[in-house]
Each structure stands twice: as C-alpha cells, then as structure tokens.
C-alpha positions in Angstrom: 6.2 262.5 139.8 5.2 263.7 143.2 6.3 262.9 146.8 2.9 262.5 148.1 3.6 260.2 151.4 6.1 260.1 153.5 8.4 257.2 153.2 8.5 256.4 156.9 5.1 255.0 156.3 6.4 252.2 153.9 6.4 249.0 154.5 9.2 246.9 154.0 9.7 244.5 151.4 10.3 241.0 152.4 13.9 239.9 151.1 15.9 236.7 152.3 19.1 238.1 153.3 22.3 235.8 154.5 24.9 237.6 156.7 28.9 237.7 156.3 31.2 239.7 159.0 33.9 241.0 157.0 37.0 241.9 159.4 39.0 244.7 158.4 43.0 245.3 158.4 42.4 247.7 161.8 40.9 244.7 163.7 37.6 246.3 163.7 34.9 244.5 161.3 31.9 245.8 159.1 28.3 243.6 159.0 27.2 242.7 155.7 24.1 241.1 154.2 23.7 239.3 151.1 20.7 238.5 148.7 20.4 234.9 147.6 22.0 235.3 144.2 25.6 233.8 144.2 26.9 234.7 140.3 26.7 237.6 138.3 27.7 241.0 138.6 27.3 242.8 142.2 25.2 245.5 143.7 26.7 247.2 146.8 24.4 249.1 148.5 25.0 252.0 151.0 22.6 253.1 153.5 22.3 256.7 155.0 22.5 257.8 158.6 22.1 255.4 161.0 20.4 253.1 158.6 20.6 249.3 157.8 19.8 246.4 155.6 16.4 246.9 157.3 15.7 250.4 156.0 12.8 250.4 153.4 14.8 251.8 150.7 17.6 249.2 151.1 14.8 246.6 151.2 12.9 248.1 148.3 16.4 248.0 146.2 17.4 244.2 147.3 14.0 243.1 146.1 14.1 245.0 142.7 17.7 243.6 142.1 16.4 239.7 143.0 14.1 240.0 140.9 16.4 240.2 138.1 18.8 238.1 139.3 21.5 240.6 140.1 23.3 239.5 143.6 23.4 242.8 146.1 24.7 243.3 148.9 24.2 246.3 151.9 27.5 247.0 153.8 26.3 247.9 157.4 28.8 251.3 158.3 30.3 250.2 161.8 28.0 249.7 164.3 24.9 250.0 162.2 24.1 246.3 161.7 22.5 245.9 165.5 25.9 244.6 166.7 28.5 247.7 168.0 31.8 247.6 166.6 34.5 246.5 168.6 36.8 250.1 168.1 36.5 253.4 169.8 35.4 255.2 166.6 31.9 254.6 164.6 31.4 256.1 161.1 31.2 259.6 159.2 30.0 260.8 155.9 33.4 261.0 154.6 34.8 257.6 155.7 35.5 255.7 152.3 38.0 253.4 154.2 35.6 250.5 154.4 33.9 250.6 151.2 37.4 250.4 149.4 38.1 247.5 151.2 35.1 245.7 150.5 35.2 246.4 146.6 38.8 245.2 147.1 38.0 242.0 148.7 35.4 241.3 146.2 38.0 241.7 143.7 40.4 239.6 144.8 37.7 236.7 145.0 36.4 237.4 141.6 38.5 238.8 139.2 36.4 239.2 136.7 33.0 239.9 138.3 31.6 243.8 137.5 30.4 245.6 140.8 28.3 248.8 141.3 27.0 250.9 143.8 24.4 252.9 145.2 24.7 255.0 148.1 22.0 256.9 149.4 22.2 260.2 151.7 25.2 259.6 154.0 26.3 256.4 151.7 25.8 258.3 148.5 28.2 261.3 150.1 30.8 258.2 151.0 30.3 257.2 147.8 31.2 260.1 145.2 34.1 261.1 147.9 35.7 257.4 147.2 34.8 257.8 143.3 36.6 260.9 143.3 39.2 259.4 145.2 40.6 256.6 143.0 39.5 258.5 139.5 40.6 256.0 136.9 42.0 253.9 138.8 38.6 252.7 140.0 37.5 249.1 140.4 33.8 249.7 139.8 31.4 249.1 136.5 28.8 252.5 137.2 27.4 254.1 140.1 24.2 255.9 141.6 23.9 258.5 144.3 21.0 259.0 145.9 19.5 262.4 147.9 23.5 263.2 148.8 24.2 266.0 151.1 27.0 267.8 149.2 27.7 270.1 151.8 27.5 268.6 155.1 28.1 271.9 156.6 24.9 273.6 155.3 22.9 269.7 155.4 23.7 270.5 159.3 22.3 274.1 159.2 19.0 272.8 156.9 18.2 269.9 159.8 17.8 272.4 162.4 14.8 274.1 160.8 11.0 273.7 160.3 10.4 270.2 159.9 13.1 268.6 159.4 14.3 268.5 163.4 11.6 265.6 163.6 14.0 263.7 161.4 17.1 265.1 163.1 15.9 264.4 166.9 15.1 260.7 166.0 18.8 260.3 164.2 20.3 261.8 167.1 18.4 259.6 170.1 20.3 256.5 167.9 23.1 258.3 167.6 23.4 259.0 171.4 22.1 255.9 172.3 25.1 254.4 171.0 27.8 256.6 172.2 26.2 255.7 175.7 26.3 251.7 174.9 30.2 252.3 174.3 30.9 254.4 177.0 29.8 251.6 179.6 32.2 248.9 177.6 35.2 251.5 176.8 36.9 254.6 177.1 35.8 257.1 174.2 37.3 261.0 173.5 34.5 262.7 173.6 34.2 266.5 174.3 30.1 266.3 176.3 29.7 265.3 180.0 26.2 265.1 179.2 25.6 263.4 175.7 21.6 264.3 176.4 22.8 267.8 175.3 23.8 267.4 172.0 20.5 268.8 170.6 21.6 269.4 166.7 23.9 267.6 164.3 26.5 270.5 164.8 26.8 270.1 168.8 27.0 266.3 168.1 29.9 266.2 165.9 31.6 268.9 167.0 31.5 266.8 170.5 31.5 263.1 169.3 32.0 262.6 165.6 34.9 264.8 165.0 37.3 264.1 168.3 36.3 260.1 167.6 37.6 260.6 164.1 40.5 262.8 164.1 38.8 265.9 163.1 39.6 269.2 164.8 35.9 270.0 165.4 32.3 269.6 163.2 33.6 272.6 161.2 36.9 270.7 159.9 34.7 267.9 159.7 32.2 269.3 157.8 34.9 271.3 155.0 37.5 268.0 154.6 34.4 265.8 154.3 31.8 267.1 151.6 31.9 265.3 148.2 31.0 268.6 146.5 34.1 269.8 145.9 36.3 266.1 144.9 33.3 265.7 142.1 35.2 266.8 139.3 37.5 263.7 140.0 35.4 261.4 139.3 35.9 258.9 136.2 33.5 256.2 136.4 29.4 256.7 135.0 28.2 257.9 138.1 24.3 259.0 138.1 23.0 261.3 140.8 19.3 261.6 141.7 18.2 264.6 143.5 15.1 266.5 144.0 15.0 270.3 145.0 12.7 269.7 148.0 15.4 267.4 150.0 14.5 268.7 153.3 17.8 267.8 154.3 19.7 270.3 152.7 18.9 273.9 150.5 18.9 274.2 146.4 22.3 275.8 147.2 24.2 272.7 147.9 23.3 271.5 144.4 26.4 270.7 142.5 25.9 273.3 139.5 27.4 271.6 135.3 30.3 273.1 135.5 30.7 271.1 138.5 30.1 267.6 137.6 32.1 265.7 135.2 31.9 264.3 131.8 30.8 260.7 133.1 28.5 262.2 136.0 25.0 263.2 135.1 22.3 264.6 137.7 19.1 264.2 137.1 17.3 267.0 139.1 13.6 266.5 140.4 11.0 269.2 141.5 9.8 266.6 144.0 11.2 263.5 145.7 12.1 264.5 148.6 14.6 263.0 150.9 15.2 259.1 149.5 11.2 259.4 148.9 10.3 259.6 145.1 7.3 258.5 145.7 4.5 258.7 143.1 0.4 257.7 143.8 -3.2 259.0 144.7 -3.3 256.9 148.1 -0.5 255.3 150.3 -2.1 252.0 149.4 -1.3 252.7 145.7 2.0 254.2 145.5 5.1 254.0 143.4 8.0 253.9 144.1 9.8 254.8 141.3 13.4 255.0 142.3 14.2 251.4 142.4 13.0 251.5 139.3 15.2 254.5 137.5 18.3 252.7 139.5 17.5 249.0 138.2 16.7 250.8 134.7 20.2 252.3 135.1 22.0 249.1 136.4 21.0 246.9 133.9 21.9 248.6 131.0 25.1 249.0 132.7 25.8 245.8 134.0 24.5 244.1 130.9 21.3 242.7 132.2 18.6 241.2 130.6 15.2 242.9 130.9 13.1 240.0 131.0 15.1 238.5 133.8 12.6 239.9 136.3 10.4 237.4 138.0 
C-alpha cells in the first residue's frame, strides 16, 4: 500500500448533501451538511485544518457511507463552511465544545440511534481529546482517527521544513484571509499589526489562535491542547490510522502501546501519508483505500449489512 499521488490531485466525489445551521448555547452557530439518508445509525465526520464538506476526503467518505445506507454528516468547525461565524473567536485543535454538543443534540432527538465519528488531522486531534474527555461516560458507538497530529507543538516545528511549507503557506493565506474578513466586521485581540507576517503556524497562533481563545501564547496552546497525553482516557473502540511518512509531523509524535488503551488500536502504515493512503500505478487508476478500512470498520461496528452497498 503506497502513497503514490498526491491527494490534492483528486477529484471529488459527487454527493447530494442538505444543510442544517445548528446554533450553539454561546449564540454563535456551526454549519453542517447531511447525506440523504434519514434512519439508521450516524456518521459524524470531522475535517482537518481549514477544511470542509468539500474536501475530497470528506467527499470520498460521504459517498462510501451512501452507498451503504449509513446517514453522515460533516460538522463545518466555525467559520469553515464558506459563511464566518458570527463570534470573535474561530476554532483550534483542541476545541471539543462543539462536537459534544452536536452528539448531544443528536441524542436528545434520537434516543436510541448509535453515532460514530471520524476525524481526520485537526478533527481526529478534536476527536480523541473529547473521547478522552468523557471516558465512559461517552455517548458514541466506535471511532476513527485519521493522520492526527498528537503533538501539535512538534506538528508546528515538522510544517516549517522541506516540503511541507507548500502545504503550510496555503493553510495560512486561508487562515489569514479570514482573520482579515473579521477584522473589517469586528474588533478581534490579536497580538500582529500586520497579519501578512505570520509566516509559520507558530507566529500565527502565538498571534491569533491563542489570544482569540484564551491561551497564554502558541506554546500554552500547543501543551493544553495535544490529544497525546489524555489518550489513556479513552473508553470507547477508537481506531487510529497513521502512516510513518505524515509530512505533517515526525515518527516521534507517535503515541507508543503503552500509551494507548485497551479499546484503542493503531494501525501504523509505512506509507500513506498525510490523509492520502493512496494505492495505484497511475492517478487515473488509484485506490483509495481509506474509506474503505473506515467503512470496513464502521459496519461491523454499527451493525451494517455488507451487501447494503449500491
């Protein structure tokens, strides 16, 4: 199982999506988007940084999961959904806020109905942090983690090298675009005159992310905010895929055994990538085989029939 293409290349699979604002308790509201299935269990999905329902992972997920007939829905972190959100304050890799109140709303109308959820990069990180977070007193069926930056502080460090500043410049021109968009509706405590010089992930959240969200700088940030360390907490099946060529972050930020907890299990990759997993001779002919392991893993889970898919 190789990465062979980059997955920025990928096309995105075409997926009928219908929209729901949910409006949270701090007046503030989160954008989600719903595949046509309306029974069954459900499928939250969790994007990364600066990603959406559009994302071609996202998409490539929502069209696996229709196929078998298993309603999912992406929850768009604030301001991601192509609509800003109405507070101050955006979204972190630690903010687990949201996503509790989503599963709790779901809840509350359905009773009965099993959920899981996959997070990928930034969403995956959200995502064990909550896990750990409510232990057994969690409301979800099983979970998957996907290319999770355990240590944010080092993820930082990795995305200011070699290649990866490609990916880092184009998350920052979003991220900076929309501090900009703010500032010329509101007032926002941030700690750059000149957002344009934010040139790593380190100067931006020391500068934005960490005043805007009650951190003392990126470092603070950055130590409260890793899942790495609240793993052991977790209670629920929780699967985490990972290859050792993430260019996001070093082998070092791998959680080791001893780390991980009876109902967590990591399955380790030599290749994969960043969210990539991509298998094939030619970018024409390629598979991509982690919608595949997750569906595999949901529907044993969740109790879905194999032969559901279309």
């Amino acid at each position: 199982m190789q990465t062979l293409w980059p997955t920025f290349i990928r096309r995105r699979p075409r997926v009928q999506l219908r929209h729901e604002r949910l409006e949270l308790p701090d007046g503030d509201f989160v954008d989600l988007r719903w595949t046509e299935a309306q029974t069954g269990p459900v499928v939250i999905i969790l994007h990364g940084l600066e990603g959406s329902s559009n994302s071609a992972y996202a998409r490539g997920l929502l069209k696996a999961l229709q196929s078998y007939g298993i309603r999912s829905v992406v929850i768009h972190f604030r301001g991601c959904s192509g609509t800003l959100n109405r507070l101050p304050r955006s979204y972190h890799s630690g903010d687990t806020a949201d996503l509790a109140y989503l599963v709790k709303t779901l809840k509350q109308r359905e009773p009965d109905v099993m959920i899981a959820a996959v997070g990928y990069s930034l969403g995956g990180n959200v995502l064990l942090k909550w896990l750990a977070e409510t232990g057994k007193q969690t409301l979800l069926t099983t979970a998957v983690a996907v290319s999770v930056p355990f240590l944010l502080a080092s993820s930082a460090d990795r995305m200011d090298k070699g290649f990866s500043r490609v990916y880092q410049w184009k998350l920052l021109r979003s991220l900076r675009r929309k501090v900009k968009q703010k500032l010329r509706r509101m007032s926002l405590n941030v700690r750059a005159n000149n957002l344009d010089s934010l040139k790593n992930f380190r100067a931006f959240d020391d500068a934005v992310t960490a005043p805007l969200h009650g951190f003392r700088d990126a470092e603070h940030y950055y130590a409260s905010e890793s899942s790495r360390q609240y793993l052991t907490n977790i209670n629920v099946d929780t699967l985490i895929l990972h290859a050792r060529d993430d260019p996001f972050m070093t082998e070092d930020a791998i959680p080791t055994a001893e780390e991980l907890p009876e109902k967590a299990k990591l399955e380790l990759y030599a290749r994969g990538g960043h969210v990539g997993f991509v298998a094939g001779t030619w970018p024409w002919r390629t598979d991509y085989w982690l919608e595949t392991r997750i569906v595999e893993h949901l529907i044993l889970r969740l109790n879905i029939s194999k032969t559901a898919a279309a």
